[in-house]
Structure formats: C-alpha cells, structure tokens
C-alpha positions in Angstrom: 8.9 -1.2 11.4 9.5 -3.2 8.6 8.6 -2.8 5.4 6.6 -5.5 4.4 4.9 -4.8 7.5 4.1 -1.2 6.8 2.4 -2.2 3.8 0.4 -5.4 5.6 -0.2 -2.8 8.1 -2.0 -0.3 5.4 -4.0 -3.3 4.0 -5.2 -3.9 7.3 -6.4 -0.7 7.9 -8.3 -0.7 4.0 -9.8 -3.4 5.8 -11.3 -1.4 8.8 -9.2 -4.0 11.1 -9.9 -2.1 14.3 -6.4 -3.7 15.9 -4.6 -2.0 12.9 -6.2 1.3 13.8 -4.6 1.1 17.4 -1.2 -0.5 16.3 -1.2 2.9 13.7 -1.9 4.7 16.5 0.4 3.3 18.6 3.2 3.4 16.8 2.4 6.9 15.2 1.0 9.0 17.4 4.0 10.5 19.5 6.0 10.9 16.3 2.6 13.2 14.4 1.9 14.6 18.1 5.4 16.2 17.9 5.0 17.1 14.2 1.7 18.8 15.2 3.4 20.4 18.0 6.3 22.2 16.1 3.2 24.1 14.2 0.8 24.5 16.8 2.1 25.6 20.8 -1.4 25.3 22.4 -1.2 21.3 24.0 -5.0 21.1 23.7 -5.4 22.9 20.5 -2.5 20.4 19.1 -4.2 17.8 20.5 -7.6 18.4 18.9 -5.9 19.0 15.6 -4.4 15.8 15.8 -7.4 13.9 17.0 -9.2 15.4 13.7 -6.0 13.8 11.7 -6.1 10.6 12.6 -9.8 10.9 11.8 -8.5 12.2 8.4 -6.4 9.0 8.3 -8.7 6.4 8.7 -11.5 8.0 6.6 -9.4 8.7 3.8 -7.1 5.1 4.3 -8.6 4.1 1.3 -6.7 6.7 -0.7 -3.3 5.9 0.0 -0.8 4.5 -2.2 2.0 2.0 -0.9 5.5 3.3 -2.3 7.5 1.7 0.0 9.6 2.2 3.1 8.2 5.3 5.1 5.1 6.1 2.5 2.9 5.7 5.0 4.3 7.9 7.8 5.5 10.3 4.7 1.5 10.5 4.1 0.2 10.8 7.8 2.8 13.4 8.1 1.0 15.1 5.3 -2.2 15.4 6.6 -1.0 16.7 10.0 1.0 19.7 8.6 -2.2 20.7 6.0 -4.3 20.3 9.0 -2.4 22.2 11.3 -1.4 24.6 8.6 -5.2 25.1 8.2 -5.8 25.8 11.9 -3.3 28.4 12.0 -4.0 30.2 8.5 -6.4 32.8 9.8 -4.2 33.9 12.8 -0.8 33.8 10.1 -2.5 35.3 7.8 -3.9 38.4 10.5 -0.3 38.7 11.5 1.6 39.2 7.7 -1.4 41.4 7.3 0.0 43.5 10.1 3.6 42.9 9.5 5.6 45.2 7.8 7.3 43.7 4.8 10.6 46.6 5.3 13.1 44.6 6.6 15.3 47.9 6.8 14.6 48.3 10.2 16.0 44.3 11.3 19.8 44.3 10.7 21.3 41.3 8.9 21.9 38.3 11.3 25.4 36.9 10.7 25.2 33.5 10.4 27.5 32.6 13.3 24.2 34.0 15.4 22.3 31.0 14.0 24.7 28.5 14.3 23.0 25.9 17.4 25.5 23.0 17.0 26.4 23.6 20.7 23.1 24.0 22.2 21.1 21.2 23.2 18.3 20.1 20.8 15.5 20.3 23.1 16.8 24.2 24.0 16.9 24.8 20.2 12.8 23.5 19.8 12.0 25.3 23.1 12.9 28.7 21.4 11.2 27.7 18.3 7.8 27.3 20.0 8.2 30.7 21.5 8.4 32.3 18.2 4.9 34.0 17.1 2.8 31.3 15.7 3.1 33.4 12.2 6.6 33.3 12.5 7.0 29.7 13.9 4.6 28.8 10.9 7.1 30.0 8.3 10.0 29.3 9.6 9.0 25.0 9.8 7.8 25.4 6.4 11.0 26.8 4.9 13.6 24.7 7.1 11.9 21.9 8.2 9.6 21.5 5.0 12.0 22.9 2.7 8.9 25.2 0.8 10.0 28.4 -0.8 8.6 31.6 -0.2 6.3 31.6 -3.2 4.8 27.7 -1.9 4.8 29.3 1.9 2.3 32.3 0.5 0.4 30.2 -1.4 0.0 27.8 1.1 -0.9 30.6 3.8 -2.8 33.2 1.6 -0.2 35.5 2.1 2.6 37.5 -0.3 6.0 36.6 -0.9 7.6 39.3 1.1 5.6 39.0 4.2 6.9 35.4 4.1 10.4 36.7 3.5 10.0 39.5 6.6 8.3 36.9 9.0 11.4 34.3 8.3 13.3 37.2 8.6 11.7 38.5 11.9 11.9 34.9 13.1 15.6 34.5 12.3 16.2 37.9 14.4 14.3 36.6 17.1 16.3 33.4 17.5 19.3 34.8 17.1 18.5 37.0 19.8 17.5 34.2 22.3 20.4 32.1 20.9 23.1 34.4 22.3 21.1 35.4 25.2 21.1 31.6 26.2 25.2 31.3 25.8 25.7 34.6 27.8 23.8 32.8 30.6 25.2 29.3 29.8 28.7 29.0 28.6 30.6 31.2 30.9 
C-alpha cells in the first residue's frame, strides 16, 4: 500500500466511507488476526477479540493521527495487543500469582538451546502458542514488543520478578521442545 494511499484511506474512514471500512478490513485483517493470534491460542476467543478491535478501530478512527508510512497499521496493531492483552490479564495475572519467582530450581539455558535459525518459522510459532498463555504473554511482550520487565508488570498487574521467572520458565520450555524437535528431525 502506498503511502499516499494509506493516508486517503484514513480520511475515508473519518468519513464513515463504508467501502473504506471493508478495504481496511481487507487488507488488515489477516495481518491483526495473526497479531491477535501470537497472544491469544483459542481461534474463537482470538476471533472475538479481534471482531471487538476493529470495532475499536472504526469507533475511535477519529482519533488517529497520520505520521506517515505504516502509522496506520502501527496504530491498529496497538489496539489489538491492548485488547488482547486485556483479555488475557486475569488468567496471566492468576498464573504469576501462582508462579514461584525462585528461578533456582530452572537451570540456566545456554543460548545455543535457543538458537532457531535452522528450524522452520512456522515450527518456531507452533511452539510458541504451546507455551502457557502467562508465559506466551511475556515472552511476545519482551521479544516481539521489545517491553522490559518493569513495562510487562505494569502492563499485566504483576511484579517484576514474576515477569522475569515466567520469561524465564518460557525460555526453559522452548528450549526444551527446541532440542526435542532436532533429536527427532535432523538425524
């Protein structure tokens, strides 16, 4: 999309243009869907989240501010991870209640474990979608969102060091599944 048509494309929807509202759709929707989706596992669920986004969108249209290329996906993208964020809050926060902020008890991860050049992409997401939605939660914000600890909590309700031992947990986890799948695969 270009951008001179991004920003005709924002003024349309200012305008309530209906069209607009199905070309943003159209040429949105899988991209937020699989935004959604990295947060939220459930298809339904996701799906009803992202419904009540592009609500979100078009209600609050009138708010956004063109800053060029990309500002308008930048602030759909936005909205979806708040909302989805928001959907999962009670359940994240329920399980950094329960976990236990010792990390003594998970040994360091060498980084080598975490390397995934070799692994497909879609193997690599697969796994991340397994992971408990507290941990999957943390670890998009801090490597996909780039939030620290201190931003994850406050954005969850949560301390710093259950955000710390979830990532950490999460990071186990994968690293687990990681050299489980090249036992089985590159033989």
């Amino acid at each position: 999309m270009q951008d001179i048509s991004e920003q005709i494309l924002a003024e349309r929807l200012k305008n309530r243009d209906r069209s607009a509202m199905k070309e943003l759709y159209g040429l949105y929707s899988g991209y937020l869907n699989a935004l959604c989706s990295r947060y939220i596992t459930d298809k339904d669920d996701a799906k009803d989240v992202l419904q009540d986004c592009f609500v979100k969108i078009f209600m609050s249209i009138d708010s956004f501010q063109y800053r060029g290329k990309g500002s308008l996906k930048a602030w759909m993208s936005r909205i979806v991870v708040n909302h989805a964020l928001k959907y999962l809050r009670k359940s994240v926060r329920k399980e950094a209640l329960s976990a236990q902020a010792d990390l003594t008890s998970i040994p360091d991860i060498p980084e080598a474990q975490l390397e995934v050049a070799d692994i497909p992409e879609h193997v690599i997401q697969e796994m991340i979608r397994r992971l408990p939605d507290g941990y999957r939660t943390i670890f998009n914000l801090f490597v996909f969102e780039d939030k620290t600890h201190k931003e994850i909590a406050a954005l969850l309700g949560i301390k710093e060091n259950s955000s710390a031992s979830q990532l950490h947990r999460a990071k186990a986890m994968l690293a687990k599944w990681i050299t489980e799948y090249r036992s089985r695969y590159e033989r």
